[in-house]
C-alpha positions in Angstrom: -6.7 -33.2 -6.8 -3.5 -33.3 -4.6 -1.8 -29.7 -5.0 1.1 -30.6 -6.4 3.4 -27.3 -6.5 4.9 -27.4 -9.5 6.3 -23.9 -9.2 8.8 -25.1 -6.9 10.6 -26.9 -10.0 10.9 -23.7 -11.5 13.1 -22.0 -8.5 16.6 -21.4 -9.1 19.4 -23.1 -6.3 19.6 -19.3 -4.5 16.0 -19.9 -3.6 15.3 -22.4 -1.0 11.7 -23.9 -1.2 11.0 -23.4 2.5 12.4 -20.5 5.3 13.2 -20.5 8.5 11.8 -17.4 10.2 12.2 -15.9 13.9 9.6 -16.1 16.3 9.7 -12.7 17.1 8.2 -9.0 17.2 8.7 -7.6 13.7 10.3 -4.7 15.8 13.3 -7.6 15.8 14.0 -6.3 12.1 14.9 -2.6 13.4 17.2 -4.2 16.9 19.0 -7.0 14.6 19.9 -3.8 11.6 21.0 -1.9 14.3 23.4 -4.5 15.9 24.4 -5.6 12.9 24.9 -2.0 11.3 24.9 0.6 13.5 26.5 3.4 11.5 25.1 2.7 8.8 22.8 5.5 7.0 19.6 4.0 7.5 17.6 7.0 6.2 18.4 9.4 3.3 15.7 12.3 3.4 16.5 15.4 1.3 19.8 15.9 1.8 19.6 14.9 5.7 21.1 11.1 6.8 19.9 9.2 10.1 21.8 6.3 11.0 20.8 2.6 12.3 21.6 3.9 15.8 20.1 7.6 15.6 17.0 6.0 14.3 16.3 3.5 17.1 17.4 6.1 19.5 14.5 8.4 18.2 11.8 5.2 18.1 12.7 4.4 21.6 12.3 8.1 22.8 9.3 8.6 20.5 7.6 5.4 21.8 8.6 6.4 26.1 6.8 10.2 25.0 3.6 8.1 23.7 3.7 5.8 26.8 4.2 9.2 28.6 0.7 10.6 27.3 -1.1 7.8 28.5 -1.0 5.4 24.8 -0.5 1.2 26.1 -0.6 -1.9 24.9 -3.4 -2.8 22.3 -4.3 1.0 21.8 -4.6 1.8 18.0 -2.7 4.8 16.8 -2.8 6.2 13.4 -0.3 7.1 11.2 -1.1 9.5 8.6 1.6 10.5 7.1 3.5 10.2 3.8 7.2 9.2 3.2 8.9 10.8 6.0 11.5 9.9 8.8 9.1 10.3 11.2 6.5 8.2 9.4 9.0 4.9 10.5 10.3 6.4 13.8 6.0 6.6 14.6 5.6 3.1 13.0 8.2 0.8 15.3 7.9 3.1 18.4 4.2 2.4 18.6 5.3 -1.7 17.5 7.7 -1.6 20.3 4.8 -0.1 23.1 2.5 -3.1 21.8 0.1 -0.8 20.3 -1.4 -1.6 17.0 -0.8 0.6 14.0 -3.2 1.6 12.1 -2.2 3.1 8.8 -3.8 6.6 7.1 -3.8 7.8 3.7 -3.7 11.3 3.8 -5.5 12.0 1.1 -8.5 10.5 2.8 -11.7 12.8 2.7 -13.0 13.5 5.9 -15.9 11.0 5.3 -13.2 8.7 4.7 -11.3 9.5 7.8 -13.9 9.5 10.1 -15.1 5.7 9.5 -11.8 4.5 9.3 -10.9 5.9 12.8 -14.0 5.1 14.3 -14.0 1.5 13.0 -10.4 1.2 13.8 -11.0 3.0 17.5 -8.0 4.7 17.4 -6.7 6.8 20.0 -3.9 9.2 19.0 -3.2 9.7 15.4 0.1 11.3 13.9 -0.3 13.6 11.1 1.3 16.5 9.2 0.8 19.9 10.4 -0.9 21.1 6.8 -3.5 17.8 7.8 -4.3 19.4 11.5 -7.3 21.1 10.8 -9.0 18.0 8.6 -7.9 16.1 12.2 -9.1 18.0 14.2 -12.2 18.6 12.1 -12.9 14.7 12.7 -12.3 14.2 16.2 -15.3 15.0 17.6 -17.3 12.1 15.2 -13.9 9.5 16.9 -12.2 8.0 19.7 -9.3 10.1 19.0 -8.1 11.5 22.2 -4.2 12.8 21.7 -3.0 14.5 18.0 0.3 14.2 17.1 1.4 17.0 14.9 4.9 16.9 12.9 6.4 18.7 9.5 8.3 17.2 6.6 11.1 19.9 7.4 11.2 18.2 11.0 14.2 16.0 10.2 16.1 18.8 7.7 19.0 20.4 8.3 18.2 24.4 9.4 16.7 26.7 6.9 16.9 23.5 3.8 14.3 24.2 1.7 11.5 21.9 1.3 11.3 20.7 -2.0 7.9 18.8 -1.7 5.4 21.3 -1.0 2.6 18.7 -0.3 -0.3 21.1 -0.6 -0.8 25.2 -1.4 -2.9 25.0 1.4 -1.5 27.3 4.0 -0.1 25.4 7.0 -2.6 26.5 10.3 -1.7 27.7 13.2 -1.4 25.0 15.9 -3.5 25.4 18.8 -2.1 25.1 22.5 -4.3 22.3 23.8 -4.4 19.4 25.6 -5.2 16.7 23.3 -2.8 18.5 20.5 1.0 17.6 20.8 3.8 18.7 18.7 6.6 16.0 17.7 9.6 18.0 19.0 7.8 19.3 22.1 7.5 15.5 22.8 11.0 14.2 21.8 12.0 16.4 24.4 10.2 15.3 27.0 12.5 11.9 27.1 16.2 13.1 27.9 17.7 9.2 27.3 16.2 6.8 25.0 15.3 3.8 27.0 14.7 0.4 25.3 11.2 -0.3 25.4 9.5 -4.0 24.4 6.1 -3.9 25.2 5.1 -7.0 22.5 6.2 -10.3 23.7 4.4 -12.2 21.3 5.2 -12.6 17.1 1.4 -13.9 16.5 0.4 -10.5 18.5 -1.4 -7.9 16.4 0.9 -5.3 14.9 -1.1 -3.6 12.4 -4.8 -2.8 11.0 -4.2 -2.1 7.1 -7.8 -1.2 5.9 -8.9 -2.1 2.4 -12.7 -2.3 0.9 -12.3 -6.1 -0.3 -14.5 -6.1 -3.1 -17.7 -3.9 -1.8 -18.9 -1.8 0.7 -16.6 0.8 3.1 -13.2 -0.1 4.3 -12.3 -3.2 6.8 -9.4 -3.6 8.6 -7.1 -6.3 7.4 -5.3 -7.3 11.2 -1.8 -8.5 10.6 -0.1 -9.9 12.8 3.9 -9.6 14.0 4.4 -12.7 12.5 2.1 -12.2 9.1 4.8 -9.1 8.2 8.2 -10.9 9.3 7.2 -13.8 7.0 7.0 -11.2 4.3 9.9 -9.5 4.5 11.8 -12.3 5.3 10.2 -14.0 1.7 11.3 -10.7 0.0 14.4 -11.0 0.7 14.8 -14.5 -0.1 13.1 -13.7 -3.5 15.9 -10.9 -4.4 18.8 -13.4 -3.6 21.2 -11.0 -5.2 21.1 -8.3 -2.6 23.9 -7.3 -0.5 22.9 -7.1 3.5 24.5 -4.0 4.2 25.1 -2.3 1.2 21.9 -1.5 -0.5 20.0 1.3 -1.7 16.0 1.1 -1.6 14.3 4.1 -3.3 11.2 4.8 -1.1 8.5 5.8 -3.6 6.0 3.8 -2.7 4.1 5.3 -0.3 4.5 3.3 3.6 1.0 4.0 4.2 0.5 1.3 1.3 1.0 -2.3 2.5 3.0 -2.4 -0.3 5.0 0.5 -0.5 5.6 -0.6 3.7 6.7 -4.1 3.3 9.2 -3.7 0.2 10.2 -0.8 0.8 10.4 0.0 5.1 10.7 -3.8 6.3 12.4 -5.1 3.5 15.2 -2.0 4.1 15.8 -2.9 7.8 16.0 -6.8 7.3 19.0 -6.3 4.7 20.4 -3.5 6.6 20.0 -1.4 3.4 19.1 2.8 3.0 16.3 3.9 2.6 16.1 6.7 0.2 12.8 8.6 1.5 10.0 10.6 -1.3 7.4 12.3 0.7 5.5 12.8 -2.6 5.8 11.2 -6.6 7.8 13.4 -8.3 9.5 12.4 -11.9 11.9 15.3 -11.8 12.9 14.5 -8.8 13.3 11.2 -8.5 15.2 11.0 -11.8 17.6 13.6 -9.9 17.5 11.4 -7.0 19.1 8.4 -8.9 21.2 9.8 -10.4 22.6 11.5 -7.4 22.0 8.6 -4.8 22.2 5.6 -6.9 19.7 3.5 -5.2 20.0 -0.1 -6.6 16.6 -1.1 -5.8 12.9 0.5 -6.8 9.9 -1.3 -6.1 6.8 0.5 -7.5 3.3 0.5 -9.2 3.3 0.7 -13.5 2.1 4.0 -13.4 5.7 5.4 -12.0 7.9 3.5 -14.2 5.7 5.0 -17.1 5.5 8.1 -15.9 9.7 8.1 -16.2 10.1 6.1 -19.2 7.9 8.8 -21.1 10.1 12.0 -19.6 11.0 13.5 -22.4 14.4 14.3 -21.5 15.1 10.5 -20.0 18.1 9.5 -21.9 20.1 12.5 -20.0 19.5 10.2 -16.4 22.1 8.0 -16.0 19.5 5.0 -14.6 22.0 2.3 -14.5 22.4 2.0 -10.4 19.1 -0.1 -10.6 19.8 -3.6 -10.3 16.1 -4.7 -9.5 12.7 -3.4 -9.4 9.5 -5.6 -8.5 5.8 -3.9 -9.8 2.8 -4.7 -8.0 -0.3 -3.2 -7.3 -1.6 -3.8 -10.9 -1.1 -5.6 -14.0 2.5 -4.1 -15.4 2.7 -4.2 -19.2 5.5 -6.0 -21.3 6.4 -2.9 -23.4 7.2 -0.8 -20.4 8.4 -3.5 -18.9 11.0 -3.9 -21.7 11.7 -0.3 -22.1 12.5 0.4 -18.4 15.4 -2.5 -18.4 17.0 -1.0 -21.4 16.6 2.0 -19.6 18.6 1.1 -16.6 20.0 -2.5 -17.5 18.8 -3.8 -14.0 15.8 -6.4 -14.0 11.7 -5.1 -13.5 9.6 -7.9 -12.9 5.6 -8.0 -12.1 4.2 -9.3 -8.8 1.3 -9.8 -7.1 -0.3 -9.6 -3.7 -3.0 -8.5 -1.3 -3.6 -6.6 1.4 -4.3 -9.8 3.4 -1.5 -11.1 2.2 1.2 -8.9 3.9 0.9 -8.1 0.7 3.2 -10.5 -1.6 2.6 -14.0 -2.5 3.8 -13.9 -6.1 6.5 -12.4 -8.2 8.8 -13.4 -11.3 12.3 -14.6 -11.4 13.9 -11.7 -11.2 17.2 -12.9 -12.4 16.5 -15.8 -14.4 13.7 -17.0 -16.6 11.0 -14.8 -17.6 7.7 -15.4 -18.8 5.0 -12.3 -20.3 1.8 -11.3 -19.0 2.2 -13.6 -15.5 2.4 -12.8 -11.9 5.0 -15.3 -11.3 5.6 -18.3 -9.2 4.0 -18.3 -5.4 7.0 -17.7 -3.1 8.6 -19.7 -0.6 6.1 -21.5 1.7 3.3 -20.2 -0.1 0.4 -22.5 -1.1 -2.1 -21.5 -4.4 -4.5 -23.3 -6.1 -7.4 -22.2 -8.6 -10.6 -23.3 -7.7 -14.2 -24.0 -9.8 -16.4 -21.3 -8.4 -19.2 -24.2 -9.2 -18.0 -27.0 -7.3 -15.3 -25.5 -4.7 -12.8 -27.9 -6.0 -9.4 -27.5 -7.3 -8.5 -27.4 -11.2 -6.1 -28.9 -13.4 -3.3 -26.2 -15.1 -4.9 -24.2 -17.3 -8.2 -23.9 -16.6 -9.8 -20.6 -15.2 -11.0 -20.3 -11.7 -10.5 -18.8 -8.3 -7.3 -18.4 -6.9 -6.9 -19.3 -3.4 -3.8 -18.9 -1.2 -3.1 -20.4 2.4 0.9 -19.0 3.7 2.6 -17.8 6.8 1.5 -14.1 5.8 -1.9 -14.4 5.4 -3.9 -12.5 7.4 -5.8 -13.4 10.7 -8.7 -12.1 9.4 -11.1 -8.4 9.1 -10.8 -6.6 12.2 -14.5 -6.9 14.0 -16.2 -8.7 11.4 -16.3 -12.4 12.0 -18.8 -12.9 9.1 -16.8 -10.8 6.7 -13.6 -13.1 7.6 -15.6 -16.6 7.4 -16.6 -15.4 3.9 -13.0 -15.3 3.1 -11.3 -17.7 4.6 -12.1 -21.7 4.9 -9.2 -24.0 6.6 -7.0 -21.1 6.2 -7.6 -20.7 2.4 -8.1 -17.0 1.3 -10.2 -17.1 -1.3 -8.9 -13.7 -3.5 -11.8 -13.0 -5.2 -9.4 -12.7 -8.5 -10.2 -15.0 -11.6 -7.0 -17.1 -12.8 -5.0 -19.7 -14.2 -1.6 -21.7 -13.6 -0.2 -23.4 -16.4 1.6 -26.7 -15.9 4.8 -25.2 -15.2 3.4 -23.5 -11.9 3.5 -20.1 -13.2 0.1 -18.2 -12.5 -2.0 -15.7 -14.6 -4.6 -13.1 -13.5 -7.1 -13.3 -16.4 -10.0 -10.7 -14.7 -9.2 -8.6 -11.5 -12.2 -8.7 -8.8 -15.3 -8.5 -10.5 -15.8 -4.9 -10.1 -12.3 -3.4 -8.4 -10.7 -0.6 -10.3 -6.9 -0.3 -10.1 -5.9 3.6 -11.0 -1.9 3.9 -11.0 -1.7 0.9 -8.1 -4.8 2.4 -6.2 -8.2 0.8 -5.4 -11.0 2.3 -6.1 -14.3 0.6 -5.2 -17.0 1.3 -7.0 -20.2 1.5 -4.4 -18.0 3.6 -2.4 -17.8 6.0 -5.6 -21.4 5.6 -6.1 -22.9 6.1 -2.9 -21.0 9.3 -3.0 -22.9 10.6 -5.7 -26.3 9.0 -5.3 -26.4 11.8 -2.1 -26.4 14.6 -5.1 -30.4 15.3 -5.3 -29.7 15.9 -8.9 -28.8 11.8 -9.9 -31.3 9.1 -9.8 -29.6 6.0 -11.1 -25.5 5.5 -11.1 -22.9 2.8 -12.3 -19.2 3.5 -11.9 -16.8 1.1 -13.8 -13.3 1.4 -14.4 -11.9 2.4 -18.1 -8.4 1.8 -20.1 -6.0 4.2 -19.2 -2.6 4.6 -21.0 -1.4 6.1 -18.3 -3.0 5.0 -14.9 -3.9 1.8 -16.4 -7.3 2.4 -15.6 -9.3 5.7 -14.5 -13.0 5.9 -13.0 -16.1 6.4 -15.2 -19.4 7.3 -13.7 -22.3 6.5 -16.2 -25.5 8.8 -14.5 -29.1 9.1 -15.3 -31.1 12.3 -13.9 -33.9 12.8 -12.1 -36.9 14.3 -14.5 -36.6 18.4 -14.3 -33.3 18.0 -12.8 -29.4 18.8 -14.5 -26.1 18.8 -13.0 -22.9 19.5 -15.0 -19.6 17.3 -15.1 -17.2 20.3 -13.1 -20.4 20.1 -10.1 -20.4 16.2 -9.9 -16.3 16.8 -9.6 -16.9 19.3 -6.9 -19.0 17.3 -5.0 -16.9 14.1 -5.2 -14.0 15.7 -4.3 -15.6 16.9 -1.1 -16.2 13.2 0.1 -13.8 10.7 -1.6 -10.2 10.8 -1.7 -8.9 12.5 -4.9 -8.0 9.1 -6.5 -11.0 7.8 -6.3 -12.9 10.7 -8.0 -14.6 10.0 -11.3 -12.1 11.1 -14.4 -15.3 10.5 -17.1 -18.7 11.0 -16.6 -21.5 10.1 -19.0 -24.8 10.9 -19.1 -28.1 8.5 -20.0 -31.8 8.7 -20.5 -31.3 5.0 -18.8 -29.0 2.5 -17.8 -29.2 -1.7 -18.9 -31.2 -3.8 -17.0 -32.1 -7.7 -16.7 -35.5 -8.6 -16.7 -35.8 -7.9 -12.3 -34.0 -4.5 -13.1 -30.9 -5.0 -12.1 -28.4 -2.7 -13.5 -26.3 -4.5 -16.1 -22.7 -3.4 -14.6 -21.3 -5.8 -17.0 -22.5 -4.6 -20.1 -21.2 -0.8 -19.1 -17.6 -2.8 -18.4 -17.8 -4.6 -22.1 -18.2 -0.7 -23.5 -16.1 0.9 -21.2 -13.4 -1.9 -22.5 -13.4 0.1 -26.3 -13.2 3.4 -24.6 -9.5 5.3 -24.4 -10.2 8.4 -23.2 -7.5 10.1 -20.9 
């Protein structure tokens, strides 16, 4: 069958069916906004405003103190840090050095922490000060040679008081060592910002975004310059209606989530727009913070759009600065998607991506036609196609397959693991792993997520991850973890266990113990225990038939 894009009939005039996009560094985004807008608040954090200017200033002396402490070309640094000016002024200076980022959850465990440094090879990482001690913790176990260590009041005016206390944990006392900087110490070291390029090359690696694919621990996704240009540069062709130069992005979504970094940080500095920075999720807080700051775009995951619509005090926010809000991460439901645009009166439309997509490859209209229960049309220059897992080739509209994308942003591949990449891409399809449909109009539909992925509030969660965690408790002899319905997280983690004979183990001590190696997330909300679990006839454990249960279950 010749793929015959009929998606493309579907695109309004505003959207042109192919782009034209720069052959350059994806640092080009921050130099062109900066040009083009250089008094312009680029970020709004608590209270404090950086301009266009004051931000590449900072980047350019935070990237000469890096090069100062020995980081170069190709070196990996870590960011691990949450919605905070520094978390973009570490981002671009370590682009504009050449270096490769490589991006840190800071919820990670430090099981979690240590692989995905020691895969990765990092160097210098860049995290909080209340994170030093889990850092420093790892280091030994890494590559790590040089810690970065900064505060979310680093960028506040004097004596503002924090109003996202991350943790209760007590921030530690930072040791005087060689291998352990502090962010201001260093941003004094460089008197002048001097422009530094180090990357010549757009198909040069800019980033190692790590995600488990469908088993096993973490790989690193490598995206390239180009890969994350392409994407923000098919964002903003996708929102036509924006204003370059006078919009408001409400950063949410966390940056160290491909997501929450292409919609939110890239997608701010091609349109010139301000960033309106969230270091943690807050309802309270962010219904304050629209109200106050009127940001006119919100890109987020289900989870925070129902978390808001059910505030019971939400008809006292005045909502109606939003003009347009794209959902991905996980399947966003009609009724809140209805309830949020009465809310506000702007548009909230469902998308989809991947992390080896940059991430976005689909989305809705946002200002014309909508369809329920889709993912949209591909976007510009983007090529789909379900395929028969059977036979490998493609399928009429409506029939369920594969779906397999080939586009400018798809990734070059898993970062050291040739085999992993072959698996996943053939003649530069990328085969998702996600089960779907396109009806004849071009608009496609995710009927089953990867077989076994769970999706909690926008979050993967793998389950042999989960269950290698707690197959190390001597107590548990056989486990299955599955995702369940969640009103509220749209799914949550159940563990179904059975116990070694003579052995017990409570609920509260198989929490303890996952919470001690897995990222809170991913920590088991349910657990259930069995005398046994279903097999097939070579005992195999029946995963499928605990999903077809777990499908009738609704516990919170």
């Amino acid at each position: 069958m010749t793929l015959s894009k009929p998606w493309l009939k579907q695109y309004p005039p505003q959207i042109p069916k192919t782009l034209t996009y720069p052959d350059v560094p994806l640092t080009a985004l921050l130099t062109d906004a900066v040009k083009q807008y250089p008094e312009r608040e680029a970020i709004h954090f608590l209270g404090k405003k950086l301009s266009y200017s004051f931000l590449l200033e900072e980047t350019y002396r935070f990237a000469a103190a890096l090069r100062q402490i020995g980081v170069k070309a190709d070196d990996r640094i870590a960011i691990m840090l949450p919605n905070i000016p520094q978390a973009v002024i570490a981002y671009y200076a370590s682009l504009f050095l050449g270096a490769i980022v490589v991006q840190v959850n800071p919820m990670y465990s430090n099981r979690e922490l240590t692989h995905l440094l020691t895969d990765s090879g990092a160097s210098t990482i860049v995290c909080l000060d209340i994170q030093f001690e889990k850092v420093e913790k790892v280091k030994s176990h890494t590559n790590i040679q040089h810690i970065v260590v900064t505060s979310v009041a680093q960028y506040l005016p004097l004596r503002k008081k924090v109003l996202y206390p991350l943790t209760q944990k007590k921030i530690p006392k930072i040791p005087r060592e060689d291998h352990v900087f502090l962010f201001p110490n260093l941003m004094h070291l460089i008197p002048v910002a001097i422009p530094i390029q180090e990357v010549k090359n757009a198909d040069d690696l800019a980033l190692l975004q790590y995600t488990g694919g469908t088993t096993g621990l973490a790989k690193g996704t490598m995206l390239t310059h180009r890969n994350l240009i392409v994407n923000a540069y098919q964002s903003a062709a996708w929102m036509y209606k924006t204003r370059e130069g006078q919009e408001k992005i409400l950063g949410a979504l966390p940056f160290f989530h491909v997501y929450g970094m292409t919609v939110v940080m890239n997608l701010a500095l091609k349109l010139g727009a301000t960033m309106i920075l969230l270091p943690k999720f807050d309802r309270d807080q962010i219904l304050k913070t629209i109200v106050k700051e009127k940001p006119t775009i919100f890109p987020g995951a289900p989870t925070m759009y129902v978390s808001l619509i059910n505030h019971p005090r939400i008809h006292r926010f005045a909502l109606h600065s939003i003009d347009a809000c794209i959902s991905g991460s996980a399947p966003l439901p009609v009724e809140i998607q209805d309830k949020f645009e009465k809310l506000t009166g702007g548009r909230l439309v469902e998308g989809y991506g991947l992390t080896e997509t940059s991430p976005v490859t689909h989305a809705n209209l946002i200002w014309d036609r909508k369809k329920s229960s889709t993912i949209g049309l591909p976007w510009p220059d983007t090529e789909c196609k379900i395929v028969s897992m059977e036979t490998g080739e493609e399928l009429a509209p409506g029939l369920i397959g594969e779906l397999h994308i080939r586009g400018p942003q798809v990734m070059r591949g898993y970062w050291n693991r040739p085999e992993e990449t072959a698996k996943v891409i053939k003649d530069g399809w990328l085969a998702t792993g996600d089960m779907a449909k396109m009806d004849e109009e071009g608009y496609f539909y995710i009927v089953d997520r990867r077989k076994d992925l769970i999706i909690a509030g926008g979050f993967n969660i793998y389950p042999r991850e989960v269950e290698e965690v707690l197959y190390e408790h001597p107590a548990i002899d056989e486990v299955v973890v599955i995702g369940v319905p969640d009103a509220y997280r749209g799914e949550t983690t159940k563990a179904y266990i059975v116990l070694k004979k003579g052995m017990s183990v409570t609920s509260s001590e198989l929490d303890k113990h996952c919470r001690e190696n897995l990222a809170s997330f991913k920590v088991p909300r349910l657990y259930e225990f069995r005398d046994e679990l279903p097999k097939s006839a070579i005992g195999k454990i029946l995963r499928r038939v605990l999903q077809e249960e777990g499908k009738n279950t609704n516990k919170n």
